[in-house]
C-alpha positions in Angstrom: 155.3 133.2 98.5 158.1 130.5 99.2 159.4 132.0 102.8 162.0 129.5 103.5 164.7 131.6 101.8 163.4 134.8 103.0 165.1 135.6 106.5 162.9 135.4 108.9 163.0 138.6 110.4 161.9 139.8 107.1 158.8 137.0 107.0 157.7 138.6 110.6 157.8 142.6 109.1 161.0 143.4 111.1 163.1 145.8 109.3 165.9 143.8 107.2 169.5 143.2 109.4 172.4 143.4 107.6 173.0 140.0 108.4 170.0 139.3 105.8 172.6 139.3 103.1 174.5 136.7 105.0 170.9 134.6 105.2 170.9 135.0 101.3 174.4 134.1 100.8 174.0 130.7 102.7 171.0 129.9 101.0 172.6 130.6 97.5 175.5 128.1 98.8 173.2 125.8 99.7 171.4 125.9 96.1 174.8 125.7 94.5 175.8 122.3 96.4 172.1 120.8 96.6 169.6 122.6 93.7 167.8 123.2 96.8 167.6 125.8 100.1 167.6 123.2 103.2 171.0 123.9 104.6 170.9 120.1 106.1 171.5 118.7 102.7 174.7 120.2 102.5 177.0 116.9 102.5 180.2 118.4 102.6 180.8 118.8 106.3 182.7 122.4 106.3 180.6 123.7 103.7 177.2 122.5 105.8 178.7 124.2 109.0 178.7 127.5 107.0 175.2 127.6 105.2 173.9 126.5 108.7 175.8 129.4 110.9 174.6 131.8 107.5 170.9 130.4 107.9 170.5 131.2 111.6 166.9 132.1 112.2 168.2 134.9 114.8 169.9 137.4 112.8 172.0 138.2 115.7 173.2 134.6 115.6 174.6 135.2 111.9 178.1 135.2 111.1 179.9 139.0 111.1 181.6 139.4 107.7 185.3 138.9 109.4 183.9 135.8 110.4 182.5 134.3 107.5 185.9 135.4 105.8 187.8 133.4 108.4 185.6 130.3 107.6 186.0 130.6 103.9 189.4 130.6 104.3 189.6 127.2 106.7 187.8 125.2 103.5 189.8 123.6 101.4 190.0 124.2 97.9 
């Protein structure tokens, strides 16, 4: 089983934190922008800064939704 885009909380047998989906999001970013799941390869620096806050290993160091919306909404289009 490939773990690394599996939260980790989830990996350990921890109940799922609603800050899992934020986990998935950033790794589904990350694919997007690299065709793989390693956050660091992000070259875009505003981009990287978000994959990276959305990968936290500690779910309670995940982004709330209010403030991944302000984020998205500092990148430029």
């Amino acid at each position: 089983m490939d773990t690394e885009s599996i939260p980790p909380e989830q990996v350990e047998g921890v109940r799922a934190h609603p800050s899992a989906d934020v986990y998935a999001l950033g790794k589904v970013i990350t694919f997007m922008l690299t065709g793989g799941t390693d956050p660091d390869r992000v070259v875009y620096p505003q981009w990287g800064k978000f994959v990276r806050a959305c990968s936290a290993p500690k779910a309670d160091d995940r982004p709330t939704l209010d403030e991944l919306q302000r984020h998205l909404a500092d990148i430029p289009t």
